[in-house]
C-alpha positions as CSV (number, residue, x, y, z in Angstrom):
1,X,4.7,-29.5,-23.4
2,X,6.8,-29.5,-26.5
3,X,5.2,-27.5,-29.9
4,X,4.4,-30.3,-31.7
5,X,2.1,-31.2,-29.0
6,X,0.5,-28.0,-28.9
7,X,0.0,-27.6,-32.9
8,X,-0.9,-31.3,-33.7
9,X,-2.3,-29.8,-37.1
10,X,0.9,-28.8,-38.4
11,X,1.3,-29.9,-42.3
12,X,-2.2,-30.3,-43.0
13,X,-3.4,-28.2,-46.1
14,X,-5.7,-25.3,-46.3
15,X,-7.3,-24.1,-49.3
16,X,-8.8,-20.1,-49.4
17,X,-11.3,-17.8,-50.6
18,X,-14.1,-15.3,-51.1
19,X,-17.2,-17.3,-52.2
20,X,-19.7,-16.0,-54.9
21,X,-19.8,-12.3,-55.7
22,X,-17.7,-11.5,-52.8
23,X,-14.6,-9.7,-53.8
24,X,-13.3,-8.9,-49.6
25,X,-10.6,-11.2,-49.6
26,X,-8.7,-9.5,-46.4
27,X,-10.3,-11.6,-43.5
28,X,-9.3,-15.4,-45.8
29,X,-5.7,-13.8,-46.2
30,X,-5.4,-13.1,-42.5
31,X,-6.4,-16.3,-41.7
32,X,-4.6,-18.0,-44.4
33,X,-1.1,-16.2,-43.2
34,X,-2.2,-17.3,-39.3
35,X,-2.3,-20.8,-40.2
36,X,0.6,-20.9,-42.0
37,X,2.5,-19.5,-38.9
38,X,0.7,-22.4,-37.1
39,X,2.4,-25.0,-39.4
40,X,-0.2,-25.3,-42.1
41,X,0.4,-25.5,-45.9
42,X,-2.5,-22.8,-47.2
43,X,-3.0,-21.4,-51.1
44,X,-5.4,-18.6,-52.2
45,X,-7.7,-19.4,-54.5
46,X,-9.0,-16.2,-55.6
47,X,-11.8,-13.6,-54.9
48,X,-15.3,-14.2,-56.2
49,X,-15.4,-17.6,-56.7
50,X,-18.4,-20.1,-57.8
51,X,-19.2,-22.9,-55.2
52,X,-18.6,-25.4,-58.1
53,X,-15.0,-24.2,-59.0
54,X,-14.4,-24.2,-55.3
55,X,-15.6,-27.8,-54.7
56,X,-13.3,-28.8,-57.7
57,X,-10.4,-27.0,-56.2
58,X,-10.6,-28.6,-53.2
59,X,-10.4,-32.1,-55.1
60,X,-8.0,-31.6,-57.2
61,X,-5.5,-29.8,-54.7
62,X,-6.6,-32.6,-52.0
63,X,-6.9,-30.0,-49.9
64,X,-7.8,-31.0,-45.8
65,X,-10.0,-27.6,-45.1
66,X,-11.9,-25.5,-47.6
67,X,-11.9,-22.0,-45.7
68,X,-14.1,-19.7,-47.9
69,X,-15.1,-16.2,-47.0
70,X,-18.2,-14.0,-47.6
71,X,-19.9,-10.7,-46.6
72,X,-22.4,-9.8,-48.1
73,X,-26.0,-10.7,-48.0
74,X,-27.1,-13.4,-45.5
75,X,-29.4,-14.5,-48.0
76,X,-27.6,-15.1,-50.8
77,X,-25.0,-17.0,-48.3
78,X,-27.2,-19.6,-47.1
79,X,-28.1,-20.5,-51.4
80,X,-24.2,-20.4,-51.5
81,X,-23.5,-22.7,-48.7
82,X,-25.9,-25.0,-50.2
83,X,-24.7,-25.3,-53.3
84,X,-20.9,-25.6,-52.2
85,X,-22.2,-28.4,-50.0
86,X,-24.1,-30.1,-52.8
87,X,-21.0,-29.7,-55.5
88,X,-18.5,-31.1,-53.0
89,X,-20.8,-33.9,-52.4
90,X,-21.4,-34.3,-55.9
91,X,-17.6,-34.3,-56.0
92,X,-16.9,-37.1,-53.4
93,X,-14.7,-34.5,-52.0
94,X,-14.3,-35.1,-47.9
95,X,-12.8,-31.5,-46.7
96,X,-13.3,-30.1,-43.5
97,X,-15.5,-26.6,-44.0
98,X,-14.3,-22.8,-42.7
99,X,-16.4,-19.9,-43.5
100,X,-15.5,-16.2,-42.1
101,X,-18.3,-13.5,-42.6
102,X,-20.2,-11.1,-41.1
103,X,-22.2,-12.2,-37.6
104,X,-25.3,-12.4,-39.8
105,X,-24.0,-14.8,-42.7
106,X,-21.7,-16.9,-40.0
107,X,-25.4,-16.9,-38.3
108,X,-26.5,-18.9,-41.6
109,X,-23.5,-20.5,-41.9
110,X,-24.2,-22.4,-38.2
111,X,-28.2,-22.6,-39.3
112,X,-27.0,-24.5,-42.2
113,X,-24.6,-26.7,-40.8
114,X,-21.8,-28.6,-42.0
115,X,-18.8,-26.5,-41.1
116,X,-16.6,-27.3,-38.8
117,X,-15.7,-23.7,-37.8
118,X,-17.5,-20.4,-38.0
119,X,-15.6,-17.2,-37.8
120,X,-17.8,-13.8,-37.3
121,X,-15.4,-11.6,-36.8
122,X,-15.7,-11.0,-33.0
123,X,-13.3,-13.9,-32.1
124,X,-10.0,-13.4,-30.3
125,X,-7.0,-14.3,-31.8
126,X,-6.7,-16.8,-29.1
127,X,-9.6,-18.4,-30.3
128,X,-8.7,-18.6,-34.1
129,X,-5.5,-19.9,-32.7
130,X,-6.8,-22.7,-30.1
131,X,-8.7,-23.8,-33.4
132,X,-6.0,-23.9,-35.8
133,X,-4.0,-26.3,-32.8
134,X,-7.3,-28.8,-32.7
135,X,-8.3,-27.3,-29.2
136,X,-11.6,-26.2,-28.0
137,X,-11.8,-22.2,-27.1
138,X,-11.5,-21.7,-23.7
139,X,-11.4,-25.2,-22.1
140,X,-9.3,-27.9,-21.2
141,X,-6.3,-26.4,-19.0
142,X,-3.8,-28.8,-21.0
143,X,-3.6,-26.3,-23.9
144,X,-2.3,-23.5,-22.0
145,X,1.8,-23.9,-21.1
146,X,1.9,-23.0,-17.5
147,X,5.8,-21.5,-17.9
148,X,6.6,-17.9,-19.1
149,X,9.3,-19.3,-22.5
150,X,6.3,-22.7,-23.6
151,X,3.2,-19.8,-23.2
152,X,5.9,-17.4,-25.3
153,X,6.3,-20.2,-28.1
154,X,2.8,-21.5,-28.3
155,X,1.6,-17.6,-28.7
156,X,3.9,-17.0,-31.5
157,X,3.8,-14.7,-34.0
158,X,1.6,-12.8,-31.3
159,X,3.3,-11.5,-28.2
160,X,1.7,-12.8,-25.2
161,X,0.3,-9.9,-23.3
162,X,0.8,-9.0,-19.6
163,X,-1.0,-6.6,-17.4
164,X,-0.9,-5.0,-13.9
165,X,-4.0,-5.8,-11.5
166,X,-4.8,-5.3,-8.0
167,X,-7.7,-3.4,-5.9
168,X,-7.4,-2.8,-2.4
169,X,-9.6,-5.6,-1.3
170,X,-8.7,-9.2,-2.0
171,X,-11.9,-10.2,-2.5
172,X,-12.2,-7.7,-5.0
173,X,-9.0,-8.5,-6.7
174,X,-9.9,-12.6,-6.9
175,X,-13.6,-11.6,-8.1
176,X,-11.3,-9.5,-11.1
177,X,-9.0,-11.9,-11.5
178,X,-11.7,-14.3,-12.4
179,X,-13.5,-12.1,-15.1
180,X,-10.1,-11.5,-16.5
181,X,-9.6,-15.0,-16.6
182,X,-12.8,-15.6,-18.1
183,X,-12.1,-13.5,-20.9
184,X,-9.4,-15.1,-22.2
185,X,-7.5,-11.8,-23.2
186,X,-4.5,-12.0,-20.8
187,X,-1.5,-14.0,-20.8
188,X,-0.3,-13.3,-17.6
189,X,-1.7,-11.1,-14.6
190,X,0.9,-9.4,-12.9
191,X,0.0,-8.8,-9.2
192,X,0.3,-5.3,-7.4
193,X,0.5,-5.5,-3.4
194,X,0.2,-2.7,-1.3
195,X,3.4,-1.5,-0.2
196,X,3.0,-2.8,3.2
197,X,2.6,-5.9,1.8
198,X,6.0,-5.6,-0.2
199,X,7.7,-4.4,2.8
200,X,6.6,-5.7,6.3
201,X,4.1,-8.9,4.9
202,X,6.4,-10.5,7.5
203,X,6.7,-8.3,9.9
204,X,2.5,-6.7,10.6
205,X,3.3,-5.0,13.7
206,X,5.2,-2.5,11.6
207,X,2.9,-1.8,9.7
208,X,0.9,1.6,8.9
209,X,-2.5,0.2,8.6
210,X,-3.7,4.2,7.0
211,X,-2.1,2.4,4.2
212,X,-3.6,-0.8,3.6
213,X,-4.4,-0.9,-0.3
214,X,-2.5,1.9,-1.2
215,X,-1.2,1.1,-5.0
216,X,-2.0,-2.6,-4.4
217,X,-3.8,-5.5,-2.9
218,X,-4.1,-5.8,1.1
219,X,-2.2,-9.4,0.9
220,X,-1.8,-10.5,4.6
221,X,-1.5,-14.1,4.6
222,X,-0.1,-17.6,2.4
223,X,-4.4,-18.0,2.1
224,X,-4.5,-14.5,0.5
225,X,-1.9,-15.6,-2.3
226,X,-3.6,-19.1,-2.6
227,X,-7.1,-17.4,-3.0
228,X,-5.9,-14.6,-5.9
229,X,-4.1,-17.9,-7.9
230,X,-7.4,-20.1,-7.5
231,X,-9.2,-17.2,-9.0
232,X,-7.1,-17.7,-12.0
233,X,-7.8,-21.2,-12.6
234,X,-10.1,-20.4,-14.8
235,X,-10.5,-19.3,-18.8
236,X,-7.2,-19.2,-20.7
237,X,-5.6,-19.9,-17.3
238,X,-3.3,-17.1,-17.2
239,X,-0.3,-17.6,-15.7
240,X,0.5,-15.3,-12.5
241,X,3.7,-12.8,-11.4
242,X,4.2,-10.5,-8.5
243,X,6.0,-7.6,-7.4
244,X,9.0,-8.6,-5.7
245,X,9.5,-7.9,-1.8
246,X,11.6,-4.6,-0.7
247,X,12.5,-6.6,2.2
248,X,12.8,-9.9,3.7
249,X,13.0,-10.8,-0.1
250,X,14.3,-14.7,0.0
251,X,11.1,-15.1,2.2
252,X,8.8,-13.2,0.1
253,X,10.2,-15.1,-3.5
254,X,9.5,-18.6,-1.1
255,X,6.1,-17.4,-0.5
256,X,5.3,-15.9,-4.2
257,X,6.9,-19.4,-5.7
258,X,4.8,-21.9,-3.8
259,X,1.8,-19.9,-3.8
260,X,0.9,-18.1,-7.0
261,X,3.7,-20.2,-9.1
262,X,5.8,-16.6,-9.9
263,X,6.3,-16.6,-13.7
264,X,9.2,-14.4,-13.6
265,X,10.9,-12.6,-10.4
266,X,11.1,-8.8,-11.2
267,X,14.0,-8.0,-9.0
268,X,15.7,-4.7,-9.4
269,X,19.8,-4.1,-9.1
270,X,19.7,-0.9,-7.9
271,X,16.3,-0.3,-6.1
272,X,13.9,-0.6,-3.8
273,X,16.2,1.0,-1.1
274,X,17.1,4.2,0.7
275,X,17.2,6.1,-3.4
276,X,13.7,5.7,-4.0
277,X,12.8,5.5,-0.5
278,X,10.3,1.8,-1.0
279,X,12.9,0.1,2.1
280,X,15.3,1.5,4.0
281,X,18.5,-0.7,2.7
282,X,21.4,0.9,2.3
283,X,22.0,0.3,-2.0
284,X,25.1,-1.8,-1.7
285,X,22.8,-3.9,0.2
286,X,20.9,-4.2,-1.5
287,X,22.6,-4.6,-4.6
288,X,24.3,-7.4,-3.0
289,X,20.6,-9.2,-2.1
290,X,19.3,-8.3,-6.1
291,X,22.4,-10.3,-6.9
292,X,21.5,-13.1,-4.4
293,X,17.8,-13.0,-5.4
294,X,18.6,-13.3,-9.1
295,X,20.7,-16.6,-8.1
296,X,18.1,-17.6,-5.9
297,X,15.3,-17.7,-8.8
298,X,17.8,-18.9,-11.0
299,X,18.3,-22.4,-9.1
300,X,14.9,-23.0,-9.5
301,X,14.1,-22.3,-12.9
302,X,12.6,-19.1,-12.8
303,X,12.7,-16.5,-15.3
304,X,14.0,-13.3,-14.0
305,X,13.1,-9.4,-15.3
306,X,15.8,-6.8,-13.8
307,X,13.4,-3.4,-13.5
308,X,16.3,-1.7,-13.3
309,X,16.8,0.8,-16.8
310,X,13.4,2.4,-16.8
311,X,14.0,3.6,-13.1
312,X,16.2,5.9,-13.8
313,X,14.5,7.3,-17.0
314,X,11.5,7.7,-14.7
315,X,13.3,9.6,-12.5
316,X,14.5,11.7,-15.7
317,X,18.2,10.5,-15.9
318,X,19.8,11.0,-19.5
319,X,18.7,8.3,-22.2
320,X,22.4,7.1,-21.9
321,X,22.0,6.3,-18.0
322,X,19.0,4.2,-18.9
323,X,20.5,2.1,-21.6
324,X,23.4,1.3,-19.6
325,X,21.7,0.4,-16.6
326,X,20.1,-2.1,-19.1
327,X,23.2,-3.7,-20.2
328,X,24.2,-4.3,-16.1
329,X,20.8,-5.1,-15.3
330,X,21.2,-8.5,-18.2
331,X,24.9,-8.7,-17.0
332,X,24.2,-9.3,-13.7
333,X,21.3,-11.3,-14.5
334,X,23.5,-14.0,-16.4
335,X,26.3,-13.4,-14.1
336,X,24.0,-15.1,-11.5
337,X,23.2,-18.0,-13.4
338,X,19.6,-16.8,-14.9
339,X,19.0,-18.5,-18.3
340,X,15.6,-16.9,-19.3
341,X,15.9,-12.8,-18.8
342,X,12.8,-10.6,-19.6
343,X,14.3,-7.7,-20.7
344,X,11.7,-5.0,-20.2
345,X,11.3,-1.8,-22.6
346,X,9.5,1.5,-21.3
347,X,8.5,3.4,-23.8
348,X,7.4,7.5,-23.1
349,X,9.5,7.7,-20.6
350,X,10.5,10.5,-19.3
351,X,7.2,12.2,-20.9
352,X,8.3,14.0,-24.1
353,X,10.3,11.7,-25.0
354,X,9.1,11.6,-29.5
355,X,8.5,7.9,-30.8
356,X,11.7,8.3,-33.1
357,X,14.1,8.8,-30.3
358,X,11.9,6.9,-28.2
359,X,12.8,3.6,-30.4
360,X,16.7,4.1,-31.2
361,X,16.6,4.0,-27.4
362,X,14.9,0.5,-27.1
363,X,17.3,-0.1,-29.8
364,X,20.1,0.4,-28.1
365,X,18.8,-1.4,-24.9
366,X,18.4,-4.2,-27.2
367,X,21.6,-4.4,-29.1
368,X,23.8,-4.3,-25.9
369,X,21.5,-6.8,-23.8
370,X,21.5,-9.2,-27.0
371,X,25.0,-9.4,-27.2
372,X,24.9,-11.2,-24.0
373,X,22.3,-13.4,-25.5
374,X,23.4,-17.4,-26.2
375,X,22.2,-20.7,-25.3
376,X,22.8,-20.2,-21.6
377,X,21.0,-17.0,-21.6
378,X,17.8,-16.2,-23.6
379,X,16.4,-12.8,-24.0
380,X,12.7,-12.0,-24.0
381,X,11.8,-8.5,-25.2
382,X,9.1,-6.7,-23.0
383,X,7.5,-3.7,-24.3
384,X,5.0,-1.5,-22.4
385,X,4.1,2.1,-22.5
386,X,5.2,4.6,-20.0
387,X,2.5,5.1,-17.1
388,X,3.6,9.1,-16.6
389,X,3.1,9.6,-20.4
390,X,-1.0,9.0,-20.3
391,X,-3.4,11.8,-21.0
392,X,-5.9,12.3,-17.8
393,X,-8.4,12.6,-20.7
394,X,-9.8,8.9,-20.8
395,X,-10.5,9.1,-24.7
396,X,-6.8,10.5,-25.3
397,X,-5.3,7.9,-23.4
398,X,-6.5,5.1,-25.2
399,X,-5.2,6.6,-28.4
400,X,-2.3,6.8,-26.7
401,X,-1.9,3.2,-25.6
402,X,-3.4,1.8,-29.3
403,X,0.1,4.3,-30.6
404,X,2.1,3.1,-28.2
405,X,1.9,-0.3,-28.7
406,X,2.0,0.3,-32.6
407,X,5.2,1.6,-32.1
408,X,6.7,-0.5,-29.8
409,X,6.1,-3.6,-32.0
410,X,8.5,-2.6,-34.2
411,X,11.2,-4.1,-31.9
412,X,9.7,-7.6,-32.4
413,X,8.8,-8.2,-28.7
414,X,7.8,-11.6,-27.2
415,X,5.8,-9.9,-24.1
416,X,3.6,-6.8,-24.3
417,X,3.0,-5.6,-21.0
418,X,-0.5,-3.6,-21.6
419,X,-0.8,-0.4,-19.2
420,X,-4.3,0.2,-18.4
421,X,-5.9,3.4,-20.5
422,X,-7.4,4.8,-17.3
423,X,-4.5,4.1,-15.1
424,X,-3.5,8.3,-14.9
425,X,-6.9,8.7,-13.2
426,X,-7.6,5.8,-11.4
427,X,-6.5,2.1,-10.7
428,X,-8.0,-0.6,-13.7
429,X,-10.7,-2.5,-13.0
430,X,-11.2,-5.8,-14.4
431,X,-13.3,-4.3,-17.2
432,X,-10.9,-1.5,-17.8
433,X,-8.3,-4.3,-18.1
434,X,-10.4,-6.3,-20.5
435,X,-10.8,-3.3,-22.6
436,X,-7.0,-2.0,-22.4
437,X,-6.2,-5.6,-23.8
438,X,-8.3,-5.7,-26.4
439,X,-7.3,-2.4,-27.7
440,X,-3.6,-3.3,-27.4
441,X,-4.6,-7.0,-29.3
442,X,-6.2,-5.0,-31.9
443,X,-2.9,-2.5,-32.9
444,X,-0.9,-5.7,-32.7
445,X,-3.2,-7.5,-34.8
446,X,-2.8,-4.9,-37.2
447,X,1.1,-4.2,-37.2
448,X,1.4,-8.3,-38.0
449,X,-0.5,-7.8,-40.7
450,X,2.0,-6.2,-42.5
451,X,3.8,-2.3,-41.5
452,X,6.6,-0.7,-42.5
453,X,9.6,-1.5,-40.3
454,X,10.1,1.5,-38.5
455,X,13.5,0.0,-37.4
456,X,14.7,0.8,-40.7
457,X,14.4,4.8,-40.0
458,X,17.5,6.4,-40.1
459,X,16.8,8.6,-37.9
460,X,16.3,5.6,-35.7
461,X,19.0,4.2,-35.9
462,X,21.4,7.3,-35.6
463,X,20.1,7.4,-32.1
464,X,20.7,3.8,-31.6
465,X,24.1,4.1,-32.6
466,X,25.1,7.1,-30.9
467,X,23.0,5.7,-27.3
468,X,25.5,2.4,-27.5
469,X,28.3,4.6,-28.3
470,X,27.7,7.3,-25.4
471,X,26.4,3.8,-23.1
472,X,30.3,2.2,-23.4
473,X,31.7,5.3,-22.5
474,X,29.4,5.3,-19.4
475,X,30.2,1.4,-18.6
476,X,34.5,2.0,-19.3
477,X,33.3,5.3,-16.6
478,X,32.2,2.2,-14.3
479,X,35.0,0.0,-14.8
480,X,37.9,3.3,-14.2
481,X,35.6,3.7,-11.0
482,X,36.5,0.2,-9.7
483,X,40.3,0.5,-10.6
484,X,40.3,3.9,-8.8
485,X,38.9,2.0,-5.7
486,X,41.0,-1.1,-6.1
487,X,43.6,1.5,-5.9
488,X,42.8,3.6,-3.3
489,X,42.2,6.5,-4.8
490,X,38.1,6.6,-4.4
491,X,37.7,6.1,-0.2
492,X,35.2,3.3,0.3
493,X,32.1,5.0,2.6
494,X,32.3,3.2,6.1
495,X,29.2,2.7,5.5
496,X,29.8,0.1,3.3
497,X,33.3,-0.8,4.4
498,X,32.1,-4.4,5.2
499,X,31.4,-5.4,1.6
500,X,35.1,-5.7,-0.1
501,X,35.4,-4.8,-3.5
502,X,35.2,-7.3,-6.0
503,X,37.2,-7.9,-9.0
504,X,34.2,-7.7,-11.7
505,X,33.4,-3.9,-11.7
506,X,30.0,-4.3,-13.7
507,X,29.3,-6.6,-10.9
508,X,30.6,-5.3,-8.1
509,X,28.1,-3.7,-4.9
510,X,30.6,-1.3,-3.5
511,X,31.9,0.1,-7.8
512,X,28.0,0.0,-8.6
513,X,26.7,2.1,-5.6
514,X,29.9,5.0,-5.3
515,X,28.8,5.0,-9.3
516,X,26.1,6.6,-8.0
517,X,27.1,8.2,-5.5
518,X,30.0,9.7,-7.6
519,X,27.3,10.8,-10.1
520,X,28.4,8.3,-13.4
521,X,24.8,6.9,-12.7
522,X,22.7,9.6,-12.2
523,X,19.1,11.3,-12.4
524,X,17.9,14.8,-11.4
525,X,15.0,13.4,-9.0
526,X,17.8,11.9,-6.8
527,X,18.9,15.8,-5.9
528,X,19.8,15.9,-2.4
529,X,19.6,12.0,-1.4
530,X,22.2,10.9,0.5
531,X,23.3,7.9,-1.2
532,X,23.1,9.4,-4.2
533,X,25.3,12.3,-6.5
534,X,21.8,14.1,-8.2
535,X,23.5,17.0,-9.8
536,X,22.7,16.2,-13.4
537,X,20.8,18.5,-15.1
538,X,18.7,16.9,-18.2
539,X,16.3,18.4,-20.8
540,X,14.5,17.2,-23.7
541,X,16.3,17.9,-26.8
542,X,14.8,16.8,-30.1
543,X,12.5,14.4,-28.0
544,X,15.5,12.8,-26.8
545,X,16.5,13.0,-22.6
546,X,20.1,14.2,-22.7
547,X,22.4,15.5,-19.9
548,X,23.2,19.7,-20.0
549,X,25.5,21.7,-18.5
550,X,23.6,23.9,-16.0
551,X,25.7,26.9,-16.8
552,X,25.4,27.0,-20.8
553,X,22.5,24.9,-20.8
554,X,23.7,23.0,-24.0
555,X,24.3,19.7,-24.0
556,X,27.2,17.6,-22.5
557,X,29.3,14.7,-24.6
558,X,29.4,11.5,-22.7
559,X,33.1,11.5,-22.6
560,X,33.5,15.1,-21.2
561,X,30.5,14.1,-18.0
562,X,32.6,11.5,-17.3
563,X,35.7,13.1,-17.2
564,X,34.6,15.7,-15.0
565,X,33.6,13.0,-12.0
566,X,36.6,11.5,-12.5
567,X,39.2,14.0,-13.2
568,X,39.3,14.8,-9.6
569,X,40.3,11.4,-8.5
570,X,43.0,11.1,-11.1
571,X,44.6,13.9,-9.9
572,X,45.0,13.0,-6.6
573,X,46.0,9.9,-7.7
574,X,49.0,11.2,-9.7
575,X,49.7,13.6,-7.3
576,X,50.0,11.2,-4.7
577,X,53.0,9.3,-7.5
């Protein structure tokens, strides 16, 4: 489906304003700016204009739509409407009718006739825009781009929104997924298994059946899959994602390609392994089957996301540790042939973090994952809010969303992954989804209505700059590690003595996992795992997560934390010259 296919209005001309008496001129300007981002060439007219100057307006500017707005009373609208009617006639002037207002005048307006559209005010942007494009609302599967970069174009300037869903039963879950559907608020419905499902779905005997639905859907077959897509076929005909397998994952991406039609493979780097205890793969392992999975996906066209950066700021890591992890998360992607990478953004997280340092983080994620960015490798921008940051309090939390994602659209994101309010106390239901959407659709409609760029903040972008400062000291950290092991000098575990060190260190199993073990890649929640180093010691400072020294309890430079890992090895090294 190519964009000229999906706005087949583009070029036509569109003529606005408030009708009569009516000086509220905000609704016809919204609209105006909307169609103009759909392709159309639109002019104000004016507030408070007669239905005779309108008509000659329209004629003389040989205009294709007359969109006029009005709210006040219903009344007076329908003598209005019948006198623009008449002077347009009069006119021989052939223009296709709009008319926003309050549900009681657009209630006139369809009593009256003549218009081709009606706009009350409780429309969904999706619906303004389906009309603007010459397509019936809610119908007719053809309008909707069934891949993750057309659904991305055709949405634009709005992000396309994403949210989690899954209840224990799938019966439940396709019921939900249906409503959902129906509502035509949701891009894409991301689907949560249980964790059995994610790690024996092959394998039943193993699992622990006290857990079926725990955090997810109860998937146990293909027909499960099937069932939870067919639900979908319906409404705006979202298009479906899953989590990825933590083991047997070629099998699992197979199933979740052929049966729900995956629109992007979230496959972490470092994860979903013996640190965060989700599989028991050792983490060059599974480093080494990310890597593999990525290339996998990529082979068939599939968009990849790399949850990789916001683990470790989950598990309270520095902010620097986070945006790094972002840069090898994108670097690996492309390294494995992806072309279309979702970079996600996690906002709130750890909790505490404040909105200021909060965005020169993204920032920073953002200016080192874009400068991989080119024709072989496109970046989408995916924003959510942090699910550890919600208030219990229901009423809090969807303040906290509606703020959220108010500030996270100031990095311009294509995807909004919308959190649901309620998700600290319980699991969403399909309502609670519905709602959560509509409150994130209605910040967003506001911000692109016109907000100050909170980019712009210096305060902002300080933080930015010092994060991708701090982030290449952490990455050149990396890189001494694999010249330390190509050397000798850093013992390779026998653990993982049967992956041989390769010669790109940002790419590398064996460099990326003794990174970690060595501490360069860190977080205080891994304290006393194995595979890991977890003696960092972080603490919000100014809303910002930074690394400490556990004796002074100030914080550490970047240069001087890396030192100290790797000053030991260095030594040895020269003394062994």
């Amino acid at each position: 489906m190519t964009v000229n296919e999906i706005r087949p209005r583009a070029g036509k001309k569109i003529l606005g304003a408030s009708m009569g008496d009516c000086v509220h001129v905000a609704g016809v300007l919204s609209f105006l700016r909307l169609a103009e981002s759909q392709g159309y060439r639109a002019e104000f007219a004016g507030t408070a204009v007669s239905p005779e100057d309108l008509a000659a307006m329209a004629k003389a500017n040989k205009v294709d739509y007359l969109a006029v707005g009005y709210r006040l009373d219903p009344e007076a609208a329908r003598n209005l409407i019948r006198r623009l009617k008449s002077a347009l006639e009069k006119r021989g002037c052939s223009v296709k009718l709009l008319l926003g207002g309050t549900p009681p005048v657009a209630q006139v307006a369809r009593e009256e006739g003549g218009f081709d559209a009606v706009f009350s005010g409780k429309e969904d942007i999706d619906e303004i825009i389906a009309y603007l494009r010459g397509k019936p609302v809610l119908k007719e599967i053809s309008r909707y781009p069934d891949r993750l970069g057309e659904r991305i174009e055709w949405k634009q300037p709005y992000p396309i929104l994403r949210h989690h869903f899954g209840l224990p039963s799938v019966d439940e879950t396709a019921e939900g997924i249906k409503r959902i559907a129906g509502s035509g608020v949701l891009d894409v419905i991301s689907l949560g298994p249980d964790q059995n499902a994610q790690e024996s779905f092959f394998r039943p005997e193993e699992m622990d059946h006290d857990q079926d639905g725990s955090g997810g859907t109860a998937v146990r077959s293909r027909e499960d899959f099937e069932k939870l897509y067919a639900a979908s076929r319906t409404g705006n005909y979202p298009l479906m994602r899953c989590y990825s397998g933590t083991r047997d994952v070629f099998r699992f991406a197979e199933l979740l390609a052929s049966t729900i039609k995956n629109a992007w493979a979230a496959i972490p780097l470092c994860w979903y392994n013996v640190l965060d205890g989700r599989g028991p793969r050792p983490v060059v392992q599974s480093i080494a089957e990310g890597q593999e999975l990525m290339a996998w996906h990529a082979q068939r066209g599939i968009p990849v996301e790399v949850n990789e950066a916001h683990h470790w700021s989950l598990r309270d890591a520095p902010d620097v540790v986070a945006v790094a992890a972002a840069y090898l998360a994108a670097y690996n992607a492309k390294k494995a042939g992806v072309r279309e990478y979702v970079a996600q953004l996690m906002f709130n997280t750890p909790p505490g973090t404040s909105p200021v340092m909060d965005l020169g983080k993204m920032l920073a994620k953002i200016k080192l994952v874009e400068s991989l960015a080119g024709d072989d490798f496109k970046v989408y921008r995916q924003v959510r809010a942090g699910l550890a940051s919600f208030p219990v309090d229901l009423d809090q939390a969807k303040g906290h969303l509606a703020l959220s994602t108010t500030v996270s659209m100031a990095v311009k994101p294509h995807i909004v992954h919308v959190v649901g309010y309620c998700e600290a106390d319980h699991l969403a239901s399909a309502e609670e989804v519905i709602e959560s959407c509509k409150i994130a659709r209605g910040a967003i409609r506001l911000c692109l209505e016109g907000m100050p760029d909170l980019a712009l903040d210096e305060r902002v972008i300080a933080r930015r700059e010092r994060l991708v400062t701090d982030a290449m000291v952490l990455l050149a950290g990396i890189a001494e590690v694999h010249r330390l092991l190509m050397e000798g000098a850093i013992p390779v575990p026998k653990r993982e003595g049967y992956f041989e060190i390769g010669p790109d260190p940002f790419a590398d199993p064996v460099t990326l996992s003794t990174a970690i073990a060595l501490g360069i890649l860190d977080a205080p929640h891994l304290k006393g795992n194995p595979s890991a180093c977890g003696e960092i010691v972080t603490s919000m400072v100014d809303g910002a997560c930074v690394a400490i020294d556990p004796k002074t309890r100030k914080p550490i430079p970047e240069e001087i934390r890396i030192e100290r890992i790797l000053d030991i090895f260095r030594k040895k090294q020269a003394a062994a010259r």
